[in-house]
C-alpha positions as CSV (number, residue, x, y, z in Angstrom):
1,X,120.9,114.6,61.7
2,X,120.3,118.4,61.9
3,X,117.1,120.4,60.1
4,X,119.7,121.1,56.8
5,X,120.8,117.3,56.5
6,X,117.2,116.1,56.4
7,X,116.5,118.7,54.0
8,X,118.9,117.6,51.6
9,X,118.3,114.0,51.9
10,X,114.2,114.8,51.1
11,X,115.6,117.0,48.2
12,X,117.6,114.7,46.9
13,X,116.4,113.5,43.0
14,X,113.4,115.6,43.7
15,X,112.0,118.0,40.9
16,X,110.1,120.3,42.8
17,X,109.0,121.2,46.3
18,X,105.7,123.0,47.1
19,X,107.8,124.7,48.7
20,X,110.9,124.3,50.6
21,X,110.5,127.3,53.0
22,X,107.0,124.9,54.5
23,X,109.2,122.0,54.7
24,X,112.1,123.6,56.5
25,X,109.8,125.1,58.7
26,X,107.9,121.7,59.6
27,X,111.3,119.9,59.9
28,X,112.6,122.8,62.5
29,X,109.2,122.1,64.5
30,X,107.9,118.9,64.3
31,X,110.1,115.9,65.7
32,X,107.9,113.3,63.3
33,X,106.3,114.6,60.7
34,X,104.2,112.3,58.6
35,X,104.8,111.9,54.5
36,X,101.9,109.7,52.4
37,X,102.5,108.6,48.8
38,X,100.0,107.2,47.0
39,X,99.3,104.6,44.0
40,X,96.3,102.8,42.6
41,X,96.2,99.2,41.9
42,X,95.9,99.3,38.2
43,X,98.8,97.9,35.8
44,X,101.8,95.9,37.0
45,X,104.3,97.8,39.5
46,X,107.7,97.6,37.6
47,X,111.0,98.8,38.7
48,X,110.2,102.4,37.7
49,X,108.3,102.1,41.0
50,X,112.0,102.0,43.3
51,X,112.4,105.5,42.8
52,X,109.5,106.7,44.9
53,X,110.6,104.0,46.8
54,X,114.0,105.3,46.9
55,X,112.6,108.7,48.5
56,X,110.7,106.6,50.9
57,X,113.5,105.1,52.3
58,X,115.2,109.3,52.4
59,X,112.1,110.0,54.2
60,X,112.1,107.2,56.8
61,X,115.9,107.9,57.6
62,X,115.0,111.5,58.0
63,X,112.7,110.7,60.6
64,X,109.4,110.8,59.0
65,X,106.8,108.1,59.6
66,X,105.4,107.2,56.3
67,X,102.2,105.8,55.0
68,X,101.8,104.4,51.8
69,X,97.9,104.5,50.4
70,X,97.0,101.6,48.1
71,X,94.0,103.9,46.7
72,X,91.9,100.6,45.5
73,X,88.6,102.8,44.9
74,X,91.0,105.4,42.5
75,X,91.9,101.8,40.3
76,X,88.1,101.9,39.8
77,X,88.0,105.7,38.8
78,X,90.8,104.9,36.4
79,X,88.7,102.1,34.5
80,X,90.2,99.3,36.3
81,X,86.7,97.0,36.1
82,X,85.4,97.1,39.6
83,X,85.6,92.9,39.6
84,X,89.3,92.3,39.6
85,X,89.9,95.2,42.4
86,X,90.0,93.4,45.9
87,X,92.5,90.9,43.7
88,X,94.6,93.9,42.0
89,X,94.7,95.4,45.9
90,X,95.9,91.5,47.3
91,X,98.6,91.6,44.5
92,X,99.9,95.2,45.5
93,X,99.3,94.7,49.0
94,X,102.0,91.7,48.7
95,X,104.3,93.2,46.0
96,X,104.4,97.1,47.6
97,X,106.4,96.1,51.0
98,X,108.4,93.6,49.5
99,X,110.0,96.6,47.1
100,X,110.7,98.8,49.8
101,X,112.5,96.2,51.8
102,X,114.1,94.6,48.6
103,X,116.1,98.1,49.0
104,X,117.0,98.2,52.7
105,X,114.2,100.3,54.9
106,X,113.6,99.7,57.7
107,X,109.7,100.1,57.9
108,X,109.0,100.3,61.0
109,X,107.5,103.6,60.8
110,X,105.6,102.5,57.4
111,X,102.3,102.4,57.4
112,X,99.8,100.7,54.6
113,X,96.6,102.0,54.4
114,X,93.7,100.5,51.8
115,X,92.3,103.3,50.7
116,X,88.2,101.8,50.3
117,X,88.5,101.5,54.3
118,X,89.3,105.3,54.5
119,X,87.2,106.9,51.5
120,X,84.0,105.3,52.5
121,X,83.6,107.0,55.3
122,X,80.2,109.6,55.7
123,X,82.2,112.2,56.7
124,X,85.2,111.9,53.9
125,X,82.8,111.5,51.4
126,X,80.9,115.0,52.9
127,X,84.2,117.1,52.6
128,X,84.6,115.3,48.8
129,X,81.1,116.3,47.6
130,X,81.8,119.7,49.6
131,X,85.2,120.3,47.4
132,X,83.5,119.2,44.2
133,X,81.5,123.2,44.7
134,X,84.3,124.8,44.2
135,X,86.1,122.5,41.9
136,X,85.3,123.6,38.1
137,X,84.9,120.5,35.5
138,X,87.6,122.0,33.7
139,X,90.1,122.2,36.7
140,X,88.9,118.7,37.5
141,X,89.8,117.4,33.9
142,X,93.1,119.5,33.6
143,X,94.6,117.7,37.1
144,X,93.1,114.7,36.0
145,X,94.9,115.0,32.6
146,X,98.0,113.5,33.1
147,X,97.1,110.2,35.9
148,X,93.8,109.4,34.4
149,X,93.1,107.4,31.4
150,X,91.0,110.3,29.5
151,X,89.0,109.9,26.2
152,X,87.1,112.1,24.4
153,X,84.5,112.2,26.1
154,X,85.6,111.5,29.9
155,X,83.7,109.7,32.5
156,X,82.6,111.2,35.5
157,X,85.2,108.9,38.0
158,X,88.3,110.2,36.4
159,X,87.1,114.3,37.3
160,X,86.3,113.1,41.0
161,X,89.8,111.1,41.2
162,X,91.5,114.2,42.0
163,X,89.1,115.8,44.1
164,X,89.4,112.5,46.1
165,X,93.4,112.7,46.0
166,X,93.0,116.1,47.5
167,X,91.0,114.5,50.8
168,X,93.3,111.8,51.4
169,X,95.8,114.4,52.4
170,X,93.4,115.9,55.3
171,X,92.1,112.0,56.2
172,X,95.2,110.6,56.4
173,X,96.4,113.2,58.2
174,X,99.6,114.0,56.8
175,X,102.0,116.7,56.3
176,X,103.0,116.1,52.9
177,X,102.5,114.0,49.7
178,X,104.9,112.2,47.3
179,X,103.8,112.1,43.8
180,X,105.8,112.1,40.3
181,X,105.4,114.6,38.2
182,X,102.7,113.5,36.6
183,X,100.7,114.2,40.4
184,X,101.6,117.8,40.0
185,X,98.4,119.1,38.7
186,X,96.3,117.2,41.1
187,X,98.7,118.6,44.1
188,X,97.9,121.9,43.2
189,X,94.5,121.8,43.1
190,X,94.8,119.9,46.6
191,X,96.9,123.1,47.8
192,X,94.5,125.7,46.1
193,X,90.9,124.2,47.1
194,X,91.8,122.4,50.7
195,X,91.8,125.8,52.6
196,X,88.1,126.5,51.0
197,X,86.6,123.7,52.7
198,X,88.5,124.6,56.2
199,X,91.7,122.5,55.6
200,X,95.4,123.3,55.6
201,X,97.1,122.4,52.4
202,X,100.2,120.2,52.5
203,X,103.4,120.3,51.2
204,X,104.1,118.8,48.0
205,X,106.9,116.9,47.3
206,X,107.5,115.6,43.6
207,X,109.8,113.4,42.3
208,X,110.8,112.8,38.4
209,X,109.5,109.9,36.4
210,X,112.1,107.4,34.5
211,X,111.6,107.3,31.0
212,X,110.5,103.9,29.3
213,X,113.5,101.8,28.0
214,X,111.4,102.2,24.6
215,X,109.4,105.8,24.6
216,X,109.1,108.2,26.8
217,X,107.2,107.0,29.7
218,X,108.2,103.6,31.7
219,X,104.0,102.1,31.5
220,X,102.6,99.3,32.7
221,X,100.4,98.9,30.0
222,X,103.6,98.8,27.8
223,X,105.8,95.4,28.4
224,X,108.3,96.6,25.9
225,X,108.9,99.7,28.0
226,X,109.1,98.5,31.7
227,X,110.5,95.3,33.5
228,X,107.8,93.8,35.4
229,X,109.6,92.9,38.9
230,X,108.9,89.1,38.2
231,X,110.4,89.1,34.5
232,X,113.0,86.3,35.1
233,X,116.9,87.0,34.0
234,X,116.3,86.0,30.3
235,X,113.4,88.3,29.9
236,X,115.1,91.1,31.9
237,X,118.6,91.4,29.6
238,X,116.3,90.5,26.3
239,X,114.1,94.0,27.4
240,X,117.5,95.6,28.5
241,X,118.9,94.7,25.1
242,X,116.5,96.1,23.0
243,X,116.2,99.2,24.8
244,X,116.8,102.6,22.9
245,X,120.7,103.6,24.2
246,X,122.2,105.6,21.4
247,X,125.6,106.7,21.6
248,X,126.8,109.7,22.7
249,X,123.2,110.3,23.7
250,X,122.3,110.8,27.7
251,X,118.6,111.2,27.1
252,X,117.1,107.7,27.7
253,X,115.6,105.4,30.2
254,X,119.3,103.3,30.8
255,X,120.8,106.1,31.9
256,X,117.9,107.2,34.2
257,X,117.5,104.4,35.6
258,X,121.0,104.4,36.5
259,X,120.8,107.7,37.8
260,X,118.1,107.4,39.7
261,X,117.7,104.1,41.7
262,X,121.1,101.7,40.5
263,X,123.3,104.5,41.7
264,X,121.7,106.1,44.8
265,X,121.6,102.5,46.1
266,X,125.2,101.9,45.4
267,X,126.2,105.2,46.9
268,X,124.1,104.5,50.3
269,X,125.6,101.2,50.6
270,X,129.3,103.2,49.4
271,X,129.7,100.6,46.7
272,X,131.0,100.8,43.5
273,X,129.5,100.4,39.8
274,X,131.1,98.3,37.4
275,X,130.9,97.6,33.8
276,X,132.6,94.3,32.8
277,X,134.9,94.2,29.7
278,X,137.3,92.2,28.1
279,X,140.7,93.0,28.3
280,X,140.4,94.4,24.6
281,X,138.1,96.2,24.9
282,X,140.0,98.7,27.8
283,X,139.4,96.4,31.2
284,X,136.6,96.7,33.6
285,X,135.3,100.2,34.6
286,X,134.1,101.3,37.9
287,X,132.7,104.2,38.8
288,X,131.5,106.1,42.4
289,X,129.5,108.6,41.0
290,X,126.4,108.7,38.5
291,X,127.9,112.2,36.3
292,X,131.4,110.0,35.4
293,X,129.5,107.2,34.0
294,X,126.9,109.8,31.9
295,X,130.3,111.7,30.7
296,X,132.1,108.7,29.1
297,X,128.8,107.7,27.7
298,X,128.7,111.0,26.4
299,X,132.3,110.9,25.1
300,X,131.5,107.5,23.4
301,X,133.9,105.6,26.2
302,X,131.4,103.7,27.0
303,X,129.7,101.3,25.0
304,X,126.0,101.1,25.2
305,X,126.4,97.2,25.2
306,X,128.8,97.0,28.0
307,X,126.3,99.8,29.7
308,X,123.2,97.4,29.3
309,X,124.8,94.5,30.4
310,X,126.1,96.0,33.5
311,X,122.7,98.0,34.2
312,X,121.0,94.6,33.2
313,X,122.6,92.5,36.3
314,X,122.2,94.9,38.8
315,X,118.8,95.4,38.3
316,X,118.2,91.3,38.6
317,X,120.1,91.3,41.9
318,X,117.8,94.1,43.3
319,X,114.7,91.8,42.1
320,X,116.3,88.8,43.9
321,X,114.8,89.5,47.2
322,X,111.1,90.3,45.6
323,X,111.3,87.3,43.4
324,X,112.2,84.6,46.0
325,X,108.8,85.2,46.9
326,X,107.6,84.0,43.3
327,X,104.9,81.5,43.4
328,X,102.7,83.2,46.1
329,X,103.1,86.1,43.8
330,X,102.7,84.6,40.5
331,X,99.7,83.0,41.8
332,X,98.2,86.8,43.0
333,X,99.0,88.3,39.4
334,X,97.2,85.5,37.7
335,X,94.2,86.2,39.8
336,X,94.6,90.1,39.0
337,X,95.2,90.4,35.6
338,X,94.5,87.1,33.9
């Protein structure tokens, strides 16, 4: 694979990269570069989580090695109490891997790294208290804004959560960072305030976030909105069902989800997608590429029922793998968030 094809497979269902001349540059010079994405044990993973899993897997096959930071001490800073941590960590510690493999990577250039083994360090913690004099409250809050649970009148941990997010990109010694879109602030100020403190910055590589299958954002904190990756088949097609899919209308989290994670794993595996229907209702259709299926959606030639139900089994058989590890996880996420 040659400088352009690994390009194109990192770009690939990205929004934005900060920038692309950096990464074409580091992919021309360095044989291995290193990629980190974070997340924080806070709420549930769902299945919103396979598509930074997705661009894990692009990364891997492009040669990168990739760490994955399970940023236990940023759960804290976003008001997860600080005595269900260690077992929110144990539950994504499990749950984490078992995603990415449930897809097909091979990991072994994946790396997990707890971030309260890093962070706690004299001399990481120096360089944070060193950034936080030239990082403004106001700055702090705005990159903050969209990761952190803000109130009206903020606590202190969610304006030093992205001044630690900026570290963890020098201390884990890295040459980029995944994040959604919802990281972009905090990437920013990473890029802008690393240099000051005798740092490169990083490249920044951001990927879209699914909508929720009810609202706009797939949360955790929303059961309605997400299927958890232990939600058994009845509970899966029930939240599938009752998901907003209007007609004619593209803009929801079906389609995305689709788009995003059903079909790039049915086009790396060069299979095909098929929605079952009677022989009345025009026959089964299959399609090879995501833009078909969104136009006869579009054109009202395709039912949002037969649409759920087909999206609705192929997102149990990509659970299958997770969930044959059930009890032990069950038993982790009772601990966690009972």
């Amino acid at each position: 694979m040659d400088v352009n094809e690994r390009f194109e497979l990192i770009k690939r269902n990205t929004e934005e990269i900060i920038t692309e001349p950096e990464l074409k540059e580091l992919l021309g010079k360095k044989k291995k570069p290193v990629v980190y994405w974070g997340t924080a044990p806070t709420g549930k993973p769902h299945v919103g989580y396979f598509l930074p899993a997705l661009k894990i897997a692009d990364f891997l096959k492009a040669g990168f090695q990739v760490k994955i930071l399970l940023a236990d001490l940023h759960a804290a800073l976003d008001n997860v109490p600080w005595i269900v941590l260690e077992k929110r960590y144990d539950y994504y510690e499990k749950i984490i891997p078992l995603m990415i493999k449930a897809i097909g990577v091979d990991v072994k250039n994946l790396k997990i790294i707890k971030g309260s083994e890093m962070q706690l360090k004299p001399e990481y913690m120096y360089d944070v208290l060193q950034m936080s004099s030239h990082v403004s409250i106001h700055d702090a809050t705005k990159a903050a804004s969209d990761v952190v649970k803000m109130q009206d009148n903020p606590k202190l941990s969610g304006i030093i959560y992205p001044i630690m997010q900026a570290a963890d990109e020098q201390y884990l010694e890295v040459d980029c960072q995944l994040g959604g879109t919802d990281q972009r602030k905090i990437m920013v100020l990473a890029r802008e305030n690393l240099p000051k403190i005798g740092y490169k910055s990083r490249i920044e590589i951001i990927n879209p976030l699914i909508p929720g299958l009810i609202g706009k954002k797939m949360s955790a904190s929303d059961e309605k909105s997400k299927i958890d990756l232990l939600d058994d088949d009845k509970t899966i097609k029930s939240k599938i069902q009752n998901a907003e899919c209007i007609a004619g209308n593209a803009d929801n989290g079906i389609l995305a989800f689709l788009r995003y994670v059903i079909m790039v794993i049915k086009s790396d595996k060069k299979e095909d997608f098929i929605v079952k229907r009677s022989k009345e209702h025009g026959g089964d259709k299959i399609y090879k590429e995501y833009p078909e299926i969104e136009k006869d959606f579009v054109d009202k030639k395709l039912h949002p029922l037969d649409l759920k139900n087909a999206v609705a089994d192929e997102i149990i058989n990509i659970l299958k793998p997770i969930q044959k590890n059930r009890k032990e996880l069950e038993v982790l996420a009772k601990k966690a968030y009972d």
